[in-house]
C-alpha positions as CSV (number, residue, x, y, z in Angstrom):
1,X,-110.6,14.8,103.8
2,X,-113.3,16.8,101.8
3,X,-116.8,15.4,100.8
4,X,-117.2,16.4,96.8
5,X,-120.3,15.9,94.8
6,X,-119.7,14.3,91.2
7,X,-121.4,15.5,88.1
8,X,-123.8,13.0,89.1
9,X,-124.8,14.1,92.0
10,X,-123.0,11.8,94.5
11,X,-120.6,12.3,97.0
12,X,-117.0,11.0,96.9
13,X,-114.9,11.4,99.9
14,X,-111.5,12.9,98.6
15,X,-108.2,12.6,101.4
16,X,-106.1,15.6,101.0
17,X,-103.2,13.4,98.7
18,X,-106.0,12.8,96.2
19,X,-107.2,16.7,96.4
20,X,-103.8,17.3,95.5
21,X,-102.8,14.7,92.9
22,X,-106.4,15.9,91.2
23,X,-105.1,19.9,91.2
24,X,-101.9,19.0,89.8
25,X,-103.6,17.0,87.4
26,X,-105.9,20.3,86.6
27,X,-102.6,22.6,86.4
28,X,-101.3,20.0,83.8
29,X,-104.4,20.2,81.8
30,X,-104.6,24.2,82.3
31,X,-100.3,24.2,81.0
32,X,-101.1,21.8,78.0
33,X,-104.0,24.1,76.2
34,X,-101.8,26.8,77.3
35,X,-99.1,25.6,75.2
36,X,-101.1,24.2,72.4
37,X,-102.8,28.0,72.7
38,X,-99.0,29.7,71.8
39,X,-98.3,27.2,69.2
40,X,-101.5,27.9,67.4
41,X,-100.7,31.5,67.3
42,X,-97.3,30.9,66.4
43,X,-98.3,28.8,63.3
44,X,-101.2,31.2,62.7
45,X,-98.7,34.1,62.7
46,X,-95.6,32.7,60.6
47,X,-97.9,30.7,58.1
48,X,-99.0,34.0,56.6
49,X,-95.5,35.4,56.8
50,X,-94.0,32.7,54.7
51,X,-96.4,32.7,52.2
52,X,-96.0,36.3,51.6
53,X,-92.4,36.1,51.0
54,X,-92.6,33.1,48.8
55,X,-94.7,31.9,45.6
56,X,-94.5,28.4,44.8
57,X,-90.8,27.3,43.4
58,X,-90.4,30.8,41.4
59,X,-87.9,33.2,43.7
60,X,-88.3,36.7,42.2
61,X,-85.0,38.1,41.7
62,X,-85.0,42.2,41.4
63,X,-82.0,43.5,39.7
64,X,-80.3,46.8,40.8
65,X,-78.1,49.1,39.7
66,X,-75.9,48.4,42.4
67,X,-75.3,46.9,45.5
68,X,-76.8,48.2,48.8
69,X,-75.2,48.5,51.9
70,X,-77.9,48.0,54.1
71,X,-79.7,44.5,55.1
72,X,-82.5,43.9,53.1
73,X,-85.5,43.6,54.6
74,X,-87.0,40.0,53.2
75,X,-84.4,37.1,53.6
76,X,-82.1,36.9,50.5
77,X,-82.2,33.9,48.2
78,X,-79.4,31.0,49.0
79,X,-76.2,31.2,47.5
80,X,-76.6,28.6,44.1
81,X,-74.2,26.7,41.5
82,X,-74.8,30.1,39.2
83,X,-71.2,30.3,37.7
84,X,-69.4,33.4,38.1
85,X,-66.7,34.5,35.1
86,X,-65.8,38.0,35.1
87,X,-67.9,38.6,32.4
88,X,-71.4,37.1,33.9
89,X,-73.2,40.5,34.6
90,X,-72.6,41.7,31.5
91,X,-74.3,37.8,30.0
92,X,-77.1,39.3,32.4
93,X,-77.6,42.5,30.8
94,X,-77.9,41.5,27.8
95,X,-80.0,38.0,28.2
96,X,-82.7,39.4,30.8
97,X,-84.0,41.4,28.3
98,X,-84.9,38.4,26.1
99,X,-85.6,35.5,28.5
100,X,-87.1,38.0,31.8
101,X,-87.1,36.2,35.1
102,X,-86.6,32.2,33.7
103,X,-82.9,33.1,33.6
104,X,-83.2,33.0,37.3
105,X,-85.3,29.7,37.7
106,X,-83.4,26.7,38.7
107,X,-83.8,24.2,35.9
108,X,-85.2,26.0,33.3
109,X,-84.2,25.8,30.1
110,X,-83.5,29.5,29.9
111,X,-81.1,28.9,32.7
112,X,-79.4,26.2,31.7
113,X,-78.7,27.7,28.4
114,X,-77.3,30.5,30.7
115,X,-75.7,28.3,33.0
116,X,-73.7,26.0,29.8
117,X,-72.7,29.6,27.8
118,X,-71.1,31.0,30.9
119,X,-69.2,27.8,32.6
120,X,-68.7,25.3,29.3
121,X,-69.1,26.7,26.2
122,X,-65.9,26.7,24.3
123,X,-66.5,29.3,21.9
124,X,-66.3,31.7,24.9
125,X,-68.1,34.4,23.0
126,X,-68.2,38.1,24.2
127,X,-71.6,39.5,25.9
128,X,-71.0,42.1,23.3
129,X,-70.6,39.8,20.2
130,X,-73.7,40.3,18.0
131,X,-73.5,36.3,18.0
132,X,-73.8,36.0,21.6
133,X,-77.3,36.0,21.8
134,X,-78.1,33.8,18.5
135,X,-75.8,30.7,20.3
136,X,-77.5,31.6,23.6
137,X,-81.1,31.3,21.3
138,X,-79.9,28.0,19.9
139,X,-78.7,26.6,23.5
140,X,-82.2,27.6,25.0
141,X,-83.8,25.8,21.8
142,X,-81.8,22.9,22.3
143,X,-83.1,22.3,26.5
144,X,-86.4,23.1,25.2
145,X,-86.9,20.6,23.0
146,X,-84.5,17.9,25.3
147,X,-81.4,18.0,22.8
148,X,-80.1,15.3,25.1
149,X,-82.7,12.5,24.0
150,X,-82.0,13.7,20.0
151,X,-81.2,10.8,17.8
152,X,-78.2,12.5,15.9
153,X,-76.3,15.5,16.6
154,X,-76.6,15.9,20.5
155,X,-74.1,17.6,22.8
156,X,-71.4,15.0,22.6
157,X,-72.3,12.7,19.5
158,X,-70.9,12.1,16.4
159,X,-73.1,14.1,13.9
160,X,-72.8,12.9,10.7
161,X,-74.5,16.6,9.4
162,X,-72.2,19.0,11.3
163,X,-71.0,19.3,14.3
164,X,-72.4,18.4,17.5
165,X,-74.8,21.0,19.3
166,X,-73.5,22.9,22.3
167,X,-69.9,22.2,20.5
168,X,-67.5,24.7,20.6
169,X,-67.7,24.8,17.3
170,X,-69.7,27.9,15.0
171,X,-73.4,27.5,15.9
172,X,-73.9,27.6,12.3
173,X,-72.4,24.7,11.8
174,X,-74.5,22.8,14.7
175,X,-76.5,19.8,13.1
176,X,-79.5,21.1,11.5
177,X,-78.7,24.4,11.4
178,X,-77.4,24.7,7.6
């Protein structure tokens, strides 16, 4: 047994079980802020990392001329619903140049308009149809100003002034248009 003075200056008589129990119980202590310690840097370290990669919801999309064969160096978006027709990079080339990055944002009404031209629009127009981009114009108009909440002529009703928008039908002939 060891005699040890307290922080308040009196002695406590200490058998060896309790000198041990009370270094364990210092080794603990000592392990814990060690941890806590790594996980500080680790946060302090990825936090930064993140953020530089990402910027709020947007996900910057760079477009190449071709694919590379190497790994990129920045993790590469998730694979999405975007629809796929054989015809969808040429949509691309010729709708970035008008609508920029939106085509890209989830939700959008750039994308959407995209997204309905590619997978459902009956009309199945060329990319290379002067047309193309007037019905794409029209779509994006019609998400814009929620075409689905319209009184008369939405995608679906019975339009008493044409034909429904986002028809298959002429865009010219869309309700309103005429």
């Amino acid at each position: 047994a060891d005699t040890v003075v307290d922080a308040t200056g009196v002695a406590v008589v200490m058998s060896e079980e309790d000198e041990e129990k009370e270094e364990r119980r210092n080794y603990m202590k000592k392990g814990l802020i060690a941890a806590l310690a790594i996980a500080a840097i680790v946060i302090g370290v990825s936090v930064p990392l993140t953020l530089k990669f990402t910027t709020g919801d947007t996900i910057y999309v760079e477009k190449s001329s071709s694919p590379t064969l190497s790994p990129t160096s920045a993790p590469t978006m998730a694979p999405t619903a975007m629809p796929t027709p054989d015809d969808f990079p040429a949509m691309i080339d010729v709708l970035f140049p008008i609508s920029g990055s939106a085509l890209y944002e989830n939700g959008t009404p750039q994308n959407r308009a995209l997204d309905w031209i590619a997978r459902n629009d009956g009309a199945n127009r060329s990319p290379s149809d002067p047309r193309f981009v007037q019905r794409y114009a029209l779509a994006v108009f019609y998400y814009s100003t929620g075409g689905a909440q319209w009184l008369d002529c939405f995608e679906g009703d019975q339009c008493t002034r044409g034909s429904p928008w986002l028809s298959s039908d002429d865009e010219c002939l869309w309700g309103g248009i005429v």
